[in-house]
VEXMAR-156153 format. One line per field, with one value per residue (C-alpha): residue number from 1; residue in three letters; z, x, y. Coordinates in Angstrom, 3 decimals. Layout:
<nodes>
nr = (NUM:...) .
rest = (Ala:...) .
zz = (Z:...) .
xx = (X:...) .
yy = (Y:...) .
</nodes>
This chain:
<nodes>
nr = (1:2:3:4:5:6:7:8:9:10:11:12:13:14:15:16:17:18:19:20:21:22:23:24:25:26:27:28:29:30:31:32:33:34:35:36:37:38:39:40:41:42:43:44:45:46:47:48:49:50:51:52:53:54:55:56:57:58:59:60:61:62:63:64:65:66:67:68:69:70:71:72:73:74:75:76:77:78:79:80:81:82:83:84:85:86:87:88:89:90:91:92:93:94:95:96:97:98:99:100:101:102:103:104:105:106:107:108:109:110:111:112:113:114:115:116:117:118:119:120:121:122:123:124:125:126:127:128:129:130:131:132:133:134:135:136:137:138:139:140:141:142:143:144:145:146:147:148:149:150:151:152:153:154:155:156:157:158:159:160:161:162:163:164:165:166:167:168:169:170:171:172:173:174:175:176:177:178:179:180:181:182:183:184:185:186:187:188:189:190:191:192:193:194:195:196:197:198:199:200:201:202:203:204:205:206:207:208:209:210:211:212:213:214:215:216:217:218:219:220:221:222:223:224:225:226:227:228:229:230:231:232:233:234:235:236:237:238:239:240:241:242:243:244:245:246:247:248:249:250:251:252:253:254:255:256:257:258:259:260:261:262:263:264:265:266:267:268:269:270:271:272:273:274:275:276:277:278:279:280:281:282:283:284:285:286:287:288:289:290:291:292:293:294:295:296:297:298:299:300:301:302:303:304:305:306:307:308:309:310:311:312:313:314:315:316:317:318:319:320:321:322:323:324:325:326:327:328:329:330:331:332:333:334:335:336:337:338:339:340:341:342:343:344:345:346:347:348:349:350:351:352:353:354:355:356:357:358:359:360:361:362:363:364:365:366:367:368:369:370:371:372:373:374:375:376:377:378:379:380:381:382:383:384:385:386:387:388:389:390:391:392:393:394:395:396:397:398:399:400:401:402:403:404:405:406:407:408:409:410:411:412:413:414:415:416:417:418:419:420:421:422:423:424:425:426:427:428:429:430:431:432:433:434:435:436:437:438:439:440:441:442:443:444:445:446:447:448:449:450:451:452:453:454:455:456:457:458:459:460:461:462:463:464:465:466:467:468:469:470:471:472:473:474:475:476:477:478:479:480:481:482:483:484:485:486:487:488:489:490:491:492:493:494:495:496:497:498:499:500:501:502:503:504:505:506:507:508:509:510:511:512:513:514:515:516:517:518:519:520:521:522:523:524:525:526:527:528:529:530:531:532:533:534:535:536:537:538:539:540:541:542:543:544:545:546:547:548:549:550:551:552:553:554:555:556) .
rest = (Unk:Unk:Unk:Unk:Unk:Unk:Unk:Unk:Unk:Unk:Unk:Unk:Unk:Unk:Unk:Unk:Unk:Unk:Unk:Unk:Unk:Unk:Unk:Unk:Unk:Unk:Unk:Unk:Unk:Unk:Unk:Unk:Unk:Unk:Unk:Unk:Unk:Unk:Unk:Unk:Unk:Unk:Unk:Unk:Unk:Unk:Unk:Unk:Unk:Unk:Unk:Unk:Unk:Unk:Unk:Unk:Unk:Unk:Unk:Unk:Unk:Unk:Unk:Unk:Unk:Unk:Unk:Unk:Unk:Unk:Unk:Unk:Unk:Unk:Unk:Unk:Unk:Unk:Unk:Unk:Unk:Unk:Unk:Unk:Unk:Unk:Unk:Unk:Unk:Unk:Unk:Unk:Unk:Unk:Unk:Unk:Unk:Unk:Unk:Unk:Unk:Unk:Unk:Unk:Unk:Unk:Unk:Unk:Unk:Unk:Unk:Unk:Unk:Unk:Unk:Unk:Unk:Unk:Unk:Unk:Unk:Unk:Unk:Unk:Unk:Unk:Unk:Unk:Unk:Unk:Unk:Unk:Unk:Unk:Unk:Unk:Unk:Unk:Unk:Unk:Unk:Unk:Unk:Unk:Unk:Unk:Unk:Unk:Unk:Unk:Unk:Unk:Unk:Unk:Unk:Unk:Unk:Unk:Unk:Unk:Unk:Unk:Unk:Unk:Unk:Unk:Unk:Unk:Unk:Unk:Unk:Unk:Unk:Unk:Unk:Unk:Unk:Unk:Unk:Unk:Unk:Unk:Unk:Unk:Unk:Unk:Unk:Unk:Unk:Unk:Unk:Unk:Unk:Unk:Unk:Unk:Unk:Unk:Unk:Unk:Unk:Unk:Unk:Unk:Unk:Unk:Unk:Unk:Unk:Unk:Unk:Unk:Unk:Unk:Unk:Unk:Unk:Unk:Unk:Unk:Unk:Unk:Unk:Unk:Unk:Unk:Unk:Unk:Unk:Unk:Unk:Unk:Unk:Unk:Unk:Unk:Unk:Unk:Unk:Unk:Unk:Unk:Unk:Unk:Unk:Unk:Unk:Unk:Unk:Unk:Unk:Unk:Unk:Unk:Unk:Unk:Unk:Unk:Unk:Unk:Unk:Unk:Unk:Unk:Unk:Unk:Unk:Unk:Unk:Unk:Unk:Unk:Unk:Unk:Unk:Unk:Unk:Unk:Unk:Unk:Unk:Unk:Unk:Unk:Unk:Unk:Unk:Unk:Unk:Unk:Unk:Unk:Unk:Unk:Unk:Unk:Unk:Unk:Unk:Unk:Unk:Unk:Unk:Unk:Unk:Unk:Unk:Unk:Unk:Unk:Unk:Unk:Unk:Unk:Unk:Unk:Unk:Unk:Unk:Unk:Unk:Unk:Unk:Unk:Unk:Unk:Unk:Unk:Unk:Unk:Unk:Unk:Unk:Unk:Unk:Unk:Unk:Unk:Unk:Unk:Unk:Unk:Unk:Unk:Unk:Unk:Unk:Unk:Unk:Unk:Unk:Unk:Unk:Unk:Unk:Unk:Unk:Unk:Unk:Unk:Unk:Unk:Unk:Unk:Unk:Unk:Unk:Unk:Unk:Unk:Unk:Unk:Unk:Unk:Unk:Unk:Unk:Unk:Unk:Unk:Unk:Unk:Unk:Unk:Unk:Unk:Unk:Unk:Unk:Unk:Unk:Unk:Unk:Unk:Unk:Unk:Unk:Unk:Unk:Unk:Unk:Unk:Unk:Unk:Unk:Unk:Unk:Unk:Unk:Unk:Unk:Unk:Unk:Unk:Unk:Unk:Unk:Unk:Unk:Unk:Unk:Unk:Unk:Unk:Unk:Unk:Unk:Unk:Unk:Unk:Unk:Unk:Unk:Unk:Unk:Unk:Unk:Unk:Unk:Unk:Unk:Unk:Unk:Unk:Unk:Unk:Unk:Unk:Unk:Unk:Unk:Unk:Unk:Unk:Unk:Unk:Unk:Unk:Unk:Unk:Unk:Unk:Unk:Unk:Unk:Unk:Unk:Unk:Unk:Unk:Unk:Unk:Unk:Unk:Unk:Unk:Unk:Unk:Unk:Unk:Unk:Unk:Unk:Unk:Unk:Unk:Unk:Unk:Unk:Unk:Unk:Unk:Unk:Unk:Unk:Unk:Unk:Unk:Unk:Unk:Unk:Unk:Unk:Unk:Unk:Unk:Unk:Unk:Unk:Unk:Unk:Unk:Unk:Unk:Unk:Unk:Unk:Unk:Unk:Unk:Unk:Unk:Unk:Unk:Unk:Unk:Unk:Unk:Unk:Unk:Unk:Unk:Unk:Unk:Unk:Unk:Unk:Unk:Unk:Unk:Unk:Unk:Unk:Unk:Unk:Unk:Unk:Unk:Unk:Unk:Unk:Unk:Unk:Unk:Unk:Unk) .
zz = (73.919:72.545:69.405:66.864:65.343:61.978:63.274:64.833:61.453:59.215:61.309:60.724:56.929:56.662:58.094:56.340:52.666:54.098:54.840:51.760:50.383:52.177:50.880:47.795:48.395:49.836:47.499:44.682:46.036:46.987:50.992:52.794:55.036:58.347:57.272:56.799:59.404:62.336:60.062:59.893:63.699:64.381:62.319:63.585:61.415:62.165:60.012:61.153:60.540:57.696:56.978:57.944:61.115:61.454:64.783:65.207:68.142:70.260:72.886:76.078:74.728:73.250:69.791:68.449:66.177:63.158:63.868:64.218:61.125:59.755:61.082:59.665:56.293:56.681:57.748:54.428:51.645:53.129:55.520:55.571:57.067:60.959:63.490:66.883:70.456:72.345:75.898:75.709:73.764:70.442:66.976:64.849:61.309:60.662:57.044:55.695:52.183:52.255:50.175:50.927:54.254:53.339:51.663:55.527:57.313:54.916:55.690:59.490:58.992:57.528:61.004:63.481:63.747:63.117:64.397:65.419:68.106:68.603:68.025:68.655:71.539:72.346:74.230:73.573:73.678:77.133:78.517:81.151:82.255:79.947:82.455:82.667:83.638:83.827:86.278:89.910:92.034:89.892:91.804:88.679:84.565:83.977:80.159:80.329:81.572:79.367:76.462:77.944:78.223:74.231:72.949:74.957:73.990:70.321:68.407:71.643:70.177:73.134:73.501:70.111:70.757:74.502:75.367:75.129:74.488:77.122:78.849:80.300:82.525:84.476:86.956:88.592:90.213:93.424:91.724:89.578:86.395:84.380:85.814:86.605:88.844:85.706:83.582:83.088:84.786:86.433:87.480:90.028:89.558:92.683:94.578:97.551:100.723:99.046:96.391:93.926:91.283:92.015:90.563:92.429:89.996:90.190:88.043:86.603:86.691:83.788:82.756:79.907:80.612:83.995:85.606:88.472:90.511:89.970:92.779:94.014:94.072:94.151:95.981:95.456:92.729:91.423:87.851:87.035:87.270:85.747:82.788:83.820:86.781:83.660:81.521:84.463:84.882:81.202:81.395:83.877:82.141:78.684:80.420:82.179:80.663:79.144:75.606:74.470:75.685:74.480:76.317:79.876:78.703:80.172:82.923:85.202:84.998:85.456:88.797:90.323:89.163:91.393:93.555:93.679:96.097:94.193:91.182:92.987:94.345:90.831:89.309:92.323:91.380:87.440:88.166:89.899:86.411:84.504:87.406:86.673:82.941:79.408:80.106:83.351:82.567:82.919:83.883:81.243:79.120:81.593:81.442:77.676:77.762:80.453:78.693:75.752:78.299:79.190:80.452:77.484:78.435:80.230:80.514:83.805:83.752:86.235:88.875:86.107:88.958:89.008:85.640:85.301:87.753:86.229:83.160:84.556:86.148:82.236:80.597:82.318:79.449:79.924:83.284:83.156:80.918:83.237:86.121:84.265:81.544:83.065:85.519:87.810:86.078:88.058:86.581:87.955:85.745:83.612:83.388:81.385:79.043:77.980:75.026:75.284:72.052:73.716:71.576:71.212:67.481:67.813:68.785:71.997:71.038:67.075:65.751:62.384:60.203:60.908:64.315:64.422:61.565:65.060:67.791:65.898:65.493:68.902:70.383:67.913:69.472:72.807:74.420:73.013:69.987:72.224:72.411:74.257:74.266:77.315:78.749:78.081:74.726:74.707:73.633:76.161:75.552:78.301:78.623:78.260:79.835:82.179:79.831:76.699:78.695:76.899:73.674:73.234:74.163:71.815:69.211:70.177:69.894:66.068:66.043:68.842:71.637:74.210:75.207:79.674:80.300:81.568:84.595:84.266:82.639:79.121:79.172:79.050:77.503:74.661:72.740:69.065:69.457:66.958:64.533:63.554:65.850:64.450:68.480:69.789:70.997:71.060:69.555:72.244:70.529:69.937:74.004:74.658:71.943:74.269:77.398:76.100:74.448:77.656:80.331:78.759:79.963:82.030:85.363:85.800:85.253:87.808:90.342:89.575:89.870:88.879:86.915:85.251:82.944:80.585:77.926:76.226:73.675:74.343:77.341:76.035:77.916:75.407:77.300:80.523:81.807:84.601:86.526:85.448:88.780:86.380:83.586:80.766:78.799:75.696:75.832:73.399:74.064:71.325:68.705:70.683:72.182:75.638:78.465:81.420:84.097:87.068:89.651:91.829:89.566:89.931:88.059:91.060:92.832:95.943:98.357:96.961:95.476:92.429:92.804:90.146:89.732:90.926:88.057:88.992:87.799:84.932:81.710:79.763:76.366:74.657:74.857:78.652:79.340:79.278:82.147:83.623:83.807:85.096:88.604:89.305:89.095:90.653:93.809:94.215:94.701:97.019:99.473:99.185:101.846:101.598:98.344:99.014:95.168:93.201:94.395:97.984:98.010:96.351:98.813:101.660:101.258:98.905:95.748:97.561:97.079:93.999:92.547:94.764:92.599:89.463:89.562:91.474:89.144:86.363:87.931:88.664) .
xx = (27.200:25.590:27.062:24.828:25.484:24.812:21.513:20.597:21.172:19.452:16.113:16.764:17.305:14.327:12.131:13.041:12.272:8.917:8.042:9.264:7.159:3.693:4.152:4.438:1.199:-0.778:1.010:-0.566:-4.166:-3.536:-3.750:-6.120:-5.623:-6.868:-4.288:-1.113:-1.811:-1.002:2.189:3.291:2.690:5.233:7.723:7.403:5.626:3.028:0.617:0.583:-0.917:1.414:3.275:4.346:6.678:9.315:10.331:13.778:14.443:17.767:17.639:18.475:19.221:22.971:24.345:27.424:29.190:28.961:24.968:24.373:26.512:23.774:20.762:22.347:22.735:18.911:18.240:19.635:18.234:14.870:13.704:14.613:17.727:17.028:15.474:13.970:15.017:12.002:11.814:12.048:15.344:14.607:15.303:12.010:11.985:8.931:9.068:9.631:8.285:5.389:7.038:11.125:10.415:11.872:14.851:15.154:14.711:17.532:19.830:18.951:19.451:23.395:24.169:22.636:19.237:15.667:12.112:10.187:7.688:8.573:4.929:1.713:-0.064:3.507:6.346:8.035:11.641:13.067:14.908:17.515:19.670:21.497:25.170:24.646:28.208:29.638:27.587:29.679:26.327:25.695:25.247:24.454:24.782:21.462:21.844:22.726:19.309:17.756:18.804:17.978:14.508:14.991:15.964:13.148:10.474:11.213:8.897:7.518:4.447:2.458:2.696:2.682:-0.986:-1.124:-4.146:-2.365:1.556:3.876:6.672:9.911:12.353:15.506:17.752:20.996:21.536:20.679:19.266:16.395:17.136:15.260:11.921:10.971:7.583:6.220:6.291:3.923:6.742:9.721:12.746:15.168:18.380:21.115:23.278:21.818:23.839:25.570:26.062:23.882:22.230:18.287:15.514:12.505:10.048:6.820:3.821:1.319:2.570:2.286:1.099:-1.497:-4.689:-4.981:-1.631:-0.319:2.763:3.270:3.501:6.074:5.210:7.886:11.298:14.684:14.157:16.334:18.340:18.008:13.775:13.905:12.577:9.909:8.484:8.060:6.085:3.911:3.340:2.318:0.116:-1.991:-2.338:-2.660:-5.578:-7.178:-6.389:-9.649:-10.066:-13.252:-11.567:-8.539:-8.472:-8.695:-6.199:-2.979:-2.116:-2.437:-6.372:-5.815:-3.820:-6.168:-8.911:-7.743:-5.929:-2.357:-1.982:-4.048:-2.504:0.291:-1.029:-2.170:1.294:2.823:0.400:1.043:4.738:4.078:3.695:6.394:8.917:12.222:10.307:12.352:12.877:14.921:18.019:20.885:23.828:25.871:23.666:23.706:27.213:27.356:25.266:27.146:30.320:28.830:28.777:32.337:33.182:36.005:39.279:39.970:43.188:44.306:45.289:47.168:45.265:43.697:41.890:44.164:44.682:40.696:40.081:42.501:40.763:37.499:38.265:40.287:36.945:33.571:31.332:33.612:32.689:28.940:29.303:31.205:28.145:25.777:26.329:29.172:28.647:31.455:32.322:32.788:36.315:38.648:39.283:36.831:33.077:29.676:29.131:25.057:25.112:22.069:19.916:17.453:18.760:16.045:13.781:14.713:12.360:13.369:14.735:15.084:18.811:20.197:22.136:25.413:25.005:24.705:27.830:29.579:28.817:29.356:33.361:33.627:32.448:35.005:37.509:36.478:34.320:35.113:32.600:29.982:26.564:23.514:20.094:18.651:15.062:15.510:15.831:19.590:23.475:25.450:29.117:29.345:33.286:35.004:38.338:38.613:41.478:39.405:36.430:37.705:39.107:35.289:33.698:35.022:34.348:30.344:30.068:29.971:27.442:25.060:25.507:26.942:24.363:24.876:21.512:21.088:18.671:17.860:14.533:15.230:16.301:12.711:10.923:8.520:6.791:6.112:2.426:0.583:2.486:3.014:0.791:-2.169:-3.520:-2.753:-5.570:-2.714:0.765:3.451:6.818:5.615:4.931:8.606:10.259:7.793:9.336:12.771:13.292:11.271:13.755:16.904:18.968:21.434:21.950:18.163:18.003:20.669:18.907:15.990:18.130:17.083:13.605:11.858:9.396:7.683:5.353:2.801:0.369:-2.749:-3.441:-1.403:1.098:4.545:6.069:5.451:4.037:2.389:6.252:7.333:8.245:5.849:4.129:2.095:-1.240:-2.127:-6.050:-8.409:-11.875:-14.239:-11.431:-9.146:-5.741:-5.416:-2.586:-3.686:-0.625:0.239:3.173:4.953:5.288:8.772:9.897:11.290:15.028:15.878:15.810:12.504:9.630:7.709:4.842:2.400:1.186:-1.172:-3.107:-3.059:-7.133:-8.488:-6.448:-4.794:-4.592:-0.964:-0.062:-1.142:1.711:4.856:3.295:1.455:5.535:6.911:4.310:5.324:8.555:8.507:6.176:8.906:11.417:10.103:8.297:11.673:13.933:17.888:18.973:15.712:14.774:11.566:10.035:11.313:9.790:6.282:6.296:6.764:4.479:1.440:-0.003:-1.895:0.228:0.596:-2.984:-3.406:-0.735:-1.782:-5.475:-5.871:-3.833:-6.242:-9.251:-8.342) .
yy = (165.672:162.497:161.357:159.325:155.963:154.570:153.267:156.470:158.624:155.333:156.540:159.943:159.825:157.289:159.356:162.337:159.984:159.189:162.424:163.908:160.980:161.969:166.029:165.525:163.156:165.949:168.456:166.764:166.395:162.593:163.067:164.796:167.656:165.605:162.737:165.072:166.925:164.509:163.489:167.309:168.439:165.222:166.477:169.981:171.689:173.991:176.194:180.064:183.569:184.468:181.066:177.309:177.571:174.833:173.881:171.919:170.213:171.128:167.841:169.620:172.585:171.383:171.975:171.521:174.379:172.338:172.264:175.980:176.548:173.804:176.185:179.146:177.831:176.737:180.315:181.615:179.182:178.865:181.214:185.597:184.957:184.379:181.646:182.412:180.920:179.094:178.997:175.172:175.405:174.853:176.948:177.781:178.965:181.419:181.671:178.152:176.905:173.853:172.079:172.587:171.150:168.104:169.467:171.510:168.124:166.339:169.226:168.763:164.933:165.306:167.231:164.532:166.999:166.853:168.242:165.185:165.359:169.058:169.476:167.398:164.952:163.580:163.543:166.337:167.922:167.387:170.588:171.540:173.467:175.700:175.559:171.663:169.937:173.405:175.654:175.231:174.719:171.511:168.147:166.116:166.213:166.136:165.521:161.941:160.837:163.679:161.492:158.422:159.413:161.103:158.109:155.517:158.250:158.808:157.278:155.113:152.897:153.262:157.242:158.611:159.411:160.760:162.636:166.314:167.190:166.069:168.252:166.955:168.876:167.762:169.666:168.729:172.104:172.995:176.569:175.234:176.929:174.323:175.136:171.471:172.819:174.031:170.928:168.146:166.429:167.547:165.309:166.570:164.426:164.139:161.605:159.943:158.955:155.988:157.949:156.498:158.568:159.117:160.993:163.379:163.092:166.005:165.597:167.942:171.338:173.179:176.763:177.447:178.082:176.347:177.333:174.699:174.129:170.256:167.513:165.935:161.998:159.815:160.391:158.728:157.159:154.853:155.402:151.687:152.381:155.867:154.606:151.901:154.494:156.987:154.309:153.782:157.477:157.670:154.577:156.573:159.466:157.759:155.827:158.506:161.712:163.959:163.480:164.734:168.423:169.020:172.371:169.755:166.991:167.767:165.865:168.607:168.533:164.327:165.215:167.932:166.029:162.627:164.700:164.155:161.693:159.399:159.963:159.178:155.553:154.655:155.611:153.406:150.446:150.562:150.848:147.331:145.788:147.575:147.760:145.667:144.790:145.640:149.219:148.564:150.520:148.193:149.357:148.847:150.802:153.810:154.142:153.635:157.552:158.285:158.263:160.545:163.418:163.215:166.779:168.309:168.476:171.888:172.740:174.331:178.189:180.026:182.291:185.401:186.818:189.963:190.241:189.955:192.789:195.126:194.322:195.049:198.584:199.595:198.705:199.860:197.890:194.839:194.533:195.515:192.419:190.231:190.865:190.090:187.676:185.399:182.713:180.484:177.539:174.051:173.972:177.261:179.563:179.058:180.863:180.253:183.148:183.951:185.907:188.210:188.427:191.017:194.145:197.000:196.611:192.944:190.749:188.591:185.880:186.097:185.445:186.364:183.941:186.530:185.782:182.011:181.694:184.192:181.972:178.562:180.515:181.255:178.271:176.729:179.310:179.820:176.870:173.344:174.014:173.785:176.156:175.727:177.440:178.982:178.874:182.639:182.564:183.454:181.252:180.212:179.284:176.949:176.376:179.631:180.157:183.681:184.586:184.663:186.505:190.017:188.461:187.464:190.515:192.143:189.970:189.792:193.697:193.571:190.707:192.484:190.092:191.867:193.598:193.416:192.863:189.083:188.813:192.509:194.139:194.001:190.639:189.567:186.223:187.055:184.509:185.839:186.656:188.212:188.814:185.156:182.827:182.262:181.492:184.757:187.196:190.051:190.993:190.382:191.988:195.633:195.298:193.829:196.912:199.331:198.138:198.231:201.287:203.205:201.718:200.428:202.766:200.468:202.591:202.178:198.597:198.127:200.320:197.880:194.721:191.336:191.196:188.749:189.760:187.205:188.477:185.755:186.388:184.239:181.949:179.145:181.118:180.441:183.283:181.620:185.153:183.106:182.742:186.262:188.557:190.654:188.519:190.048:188.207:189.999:189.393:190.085:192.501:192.701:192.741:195.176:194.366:194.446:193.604:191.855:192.479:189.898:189.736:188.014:184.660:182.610:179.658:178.208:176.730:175.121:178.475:179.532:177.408:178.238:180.329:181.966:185.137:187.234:188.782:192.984:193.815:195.054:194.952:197.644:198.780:198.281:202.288:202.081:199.601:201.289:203.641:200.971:199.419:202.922:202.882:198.933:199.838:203.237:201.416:199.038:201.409:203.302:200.248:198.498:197.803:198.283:196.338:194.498:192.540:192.938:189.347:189.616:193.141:192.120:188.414:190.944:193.703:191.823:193.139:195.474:198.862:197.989:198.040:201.585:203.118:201.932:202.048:205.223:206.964:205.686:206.478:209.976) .
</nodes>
C-alpha cells in the first residue's frame, strides 16, 4: 500500500490545524453556518437526524492494521463504540461530537488518514476492488493508478467546486467487482498487445435518482495520458454540468443530455489542449507508485490441498465457511478471506471496536497486516495462507465474523436509512433484520444460491438497490413507510453487463415485505431450471410471473 512522506503528512496535519481553527470560529458565533458548511462537507462531516456523521476515507478500500487499531480507538473515545462499512469503502462514525472533530481528524492524521473530500461537489474517494493484487482472475493492480488519480485530485484547484460529487472506480479483473458501469466514471485497467498498461474509461453512470449504465468513450488509453484525458473529462463537465438543479448535475444528466457520443467528441477536443501538458504522467513517476504496491513477500507452502479437504469433511461449519467466504489467491496456496459482518440484530455493515482491535490481530497474524473494505460492506484479509484458513476460523467465531453467508441472502447491502439519515423517506435496517431473521436459516439460502439484495432508504440510492438481483426503495406516502421492490438489477463483469432493475408495481408497507420476499423467492424456485441462478432465471423468464404471484395473492 502507498506509504506517505513527510510532505504528504505536513498537508495532513496542516489541514487538520486549520480546521480545528475554523470550529472553534463557528463554535464561538464568529462563522456563519453557510461559510462552515462547505469547509465541513470537505472534511467529511455531515449533519444527520440524531447527530454529526464523520466519514473517513479508506483510498481504495486498503488499511493497514495499525490504521484500524487507529479507527477503533476513535470508535471508543468518541463515538458508542462502533463504525459502519460504506459501499464505497469507507468507515463512518454516527455519533461524533461537533466539536472533537478535530481531535478525530488529528488522531486520523498520526496514522497517515483523514476524511477530505469524502463528502461535497468533489472528487471523491476512488474505489476498487476489494481482492486487488491478490484475486487469481486479476489482469492488473488497479490501486497504483487509484492513487495516482488520489493524489492529482486532492485538493485539485480547478475541481474543488464541480457541479455535483464525483465518483471514481477502477477494475483490473476480468469479473467487475468494482462496479465501474455505475460510476460517474469507470476505468477498466489491462495490458494491451505490447503489453503496455491502458485504461477503458466509461462516463456517466451512476444510480440516484436517475439510474444509468455509463458509456464507454475512450478505449486503450494510454497510462502516460491517464491523467490529462481525466482533466479534460472534468473540464467538460465542470463547464457544462447543470447548476441551477442540483438534483440534474451529475454528469450523467450532462451525458444523456448531449448524448454520449458527443460528450465523447467534446472530451476528445478538450483533451487536445491538456494532452502531453503538466499532468502527463512520466514514467519515472509511474513507477515511483508502482513500487508502493509491491505484492508482500509470500512464502511458498507445500501442496495443503489434502490436508484442507480432510479438514473440510471433520468440520461441516469450516467448510460452509470455506464456500462461501474464501476466494483463490493469485499466489498458490494462498486464498482471500471476506469476513461477513451481516449477523442478525446487527445492522449491515456496522462493526464494533472488539471487532476492528480482532481483525487488525489477524491481519497482523494471518495476511501481511493488511485489511481491505468491500463494496459489500464486509473485511477482507487479502493474503491468507490455506494453512491458517482453520487457525482463523476459529478465531473469528468469538468476534462474530464467521458467519458463511458471502454472496448468499443475508449478506445484503443496507445503507443506514432512517434511523440516522436525515434524507431518508424510510428506515432501511428494521427491513434488512426482517429479511434476515425470516430466511437465515443456511440450507435455504443455499437452495437459493447467490443473491444480491441491496436495500436503500431514499432515492439517493446508498444501498445501490437499483443493481440488486432484488433491490428495495423505502418510499415515503403521506408520512407512511413504504417498500417499493425491483429485480433483476446487476452491478456488472465481463460475462454479463450491468443492467438495472425493473421496479415490481405498487409499493408495500414494511410488515408486507418479508412475505412479499417469501413469493419472489418461492416463484424462483419453482420457474427455475436445473441449478439455474436467481438473475439467469429472472433474464430468462421476465418479470412477468413474478408480479402474478405477488399481486394476485394481494388482491385476493
Amino acid at each position: 500500500m502507498y506509504r506517505y512522506d513527510d510532505l504528504d503528512r505536513q498537508f495532513l496535519h496542516e489541514r487538520v490545524a486549520h480546521y480545528r481553527a475554523q470550529t472553534e470560529r463557528y463554535l464561538n458565533g464568529q462563522l456563519s453556518e453557510d461559510a462552515f458548511l462547505q469547509l465541513r462537507l470537505r472534511n467529511g462531516l455531515y449533519v444527520q437526524r440524531l447527530a454529526p456523521m464523520l466519514r473517513v476515507a479508506v483510498p481504495y478500500g486498503t488499511l493497514a492494521a495499525s490504521q484500524l487499531r487507529a479507527l477503533s480507538k476513535i470508535a471508543r473515545e468518541y463515538d458508542r463504540g462502533y463504525g459502519h462499512l460504506s459501499t464505497r469503502q469507507n468507515v463512518q462514525f454516527n455519533w461524533p461530537e461537533l466539536a472533537e472533530v478535530p481531535a478525530i481528524l488529528e488522531a486520523l492524521a498520526l496514522v497517515d488518514m483523514h476524511a477530505i473530500q469524502t463528502s461535497g461537489s468533489c472528487i471523491r474517494n476512488v474505489t476498487t476492488d476489494q481482492f486487488a493484487a491478490a484475486a487469481a482472475d486479476e489482469q492488473v493492480d488497479p490501486r497504483p493508478y487509484c492513487e495516482l488519480l488520489r493524489q492529482w485530485s486532492t485538493a485539485h484547484p480547478e475541481f474543488e467546486w464541480l457541479p455535483r460529487k464525483f465518483k471514481i472506480a477502477v477494475t483490473g479483473s476480468s469479473n467487475d467487482r468494482a462496479a465501474v458501469e455505475v460510476h460517474d466514471v469507470g476505468l477498466r485497467v489491462y495490458r494491451d498487445q505490447q503489453d503496455q498498461v491502458v485504461f477503458d474509461v466509461l462516463a456517466g453512470g451512476g444510480l440516484g435518482r436517475t439510474p444509468v449504465i455509463g458509456h464507454q468513450i475512450c478505449t486503450a488509453l494510454p497510462i502516460a495520458e491517464l491523467l490529462t484525458y481525466m482533466e479534460a473529462l472534468l473540464r467538460v463537465y465542470n463547464r457544462y454540468g447543470r447548476r441551477d438543479n442540483k438534483y440534474k448535475a451529475r454528469i450523467k444528466i450532462l451525458v444523456r443530455a448531449m448524448g454520449a457520443d458527443a460528450f465523447a467528441s467534446a472530451v476528445a477536443e478538450e483533451w487536445q489542449h491538456t494532452r502531453g501538458g503538466p499532468a502527463t504522467l512520466l514514467t519515472t513517476e509511474i513507477e515511483r507508485i508502482e513500487k508502493q504496491f509491491v505484492m508482500p513477500t509470500l512464502h511458498q507452502h507445500t501442496d495443503y490441498s489434502e490436508t484442507l479437504a480432510q479438514e473440510r469433511f471433520d468440520n461441516p461449519d469450516f467448510s460452509r465457511w470455506l464456500t462461501h467466504n474464501v476466494t483463490p489467491h493469485k499466489v498458490a496456496g494462498y486464498a482471500c478471506v471476506t469476513l461477513s459482518t451481516k449477523v442478525i440484530g446487527v445492522p449491515p455493515g456496522d462493526v464494533s471496536d472488539q471487532q476492528m482491535d480482532a481483525v487488525a490481530d489477524w491481519a497482523d497474524a494471518y495476511s501481511q497486516s493488511e485489511i481491505r473494505i468491500s463494496h459489500e460492506q464486509n473485511f477482507v484479509l487479502p493474503h491468507v495462507a490455506q494453512c491458517d484458513l482453520l487457525a482463523l476460523f476459529k478465531k473469528t467465531k468469538a468476534q462474530a465474523l464467521n458467519t458463511a453467508n458471502v454472496g448468499l441472502l443475508t449478506d445484503m447491502i443496507c445503507c443506514p436509512g432512517g434511523d440516522y439519515c436525515s434524507l431518508a423517506n424510510a428506515k432501511s435496517i428494521p427491513i434488512a433484520e426482517a429479511i434476515q431473521r425470516q430466511f437465515g436459516d443456511y440450507d435455504y439460502q443455499h437452495d437459493l444460491g447467490e443473491l444480491d439484495i441491496n436495500i436503500s432508504g431514499c432515492m439517493n440510492a446508498c444501498g445501490h438497490h437499483h443493481v440488486g438481483h432484488i433491490g428495495i426503495l423505502g418510499v415515503d406516502k403521506k408520512g407512511a413507510e413504504f417498500y417499493q421492490i425491483s429485480l433483476g438489477g446487476h452491478s456488472g463483469h465481463s460475462q454479463r453487463p450491468a443492467s438495472l432493475g425493473k421496479i415490481l408495481g405498487p409499493s408495500f408497507a414494511r410488515d408486507e415485505v418479508p412475505n412479499v420476499m417469501a413469493q419472489i423467492f418461492s416463484t424462483y424456485l419453482n420457474q427455475r431450471h436445473d441449478e439455474e441462478d436467481f438473475l439467469s432465471c429472472y433474464e430468462r423468464i421476465g418479470i412477468a410471473p413474478f408480479k402474478e404471484t405477488i399481486y394476485a395473492k394481494s388482491d385476493s
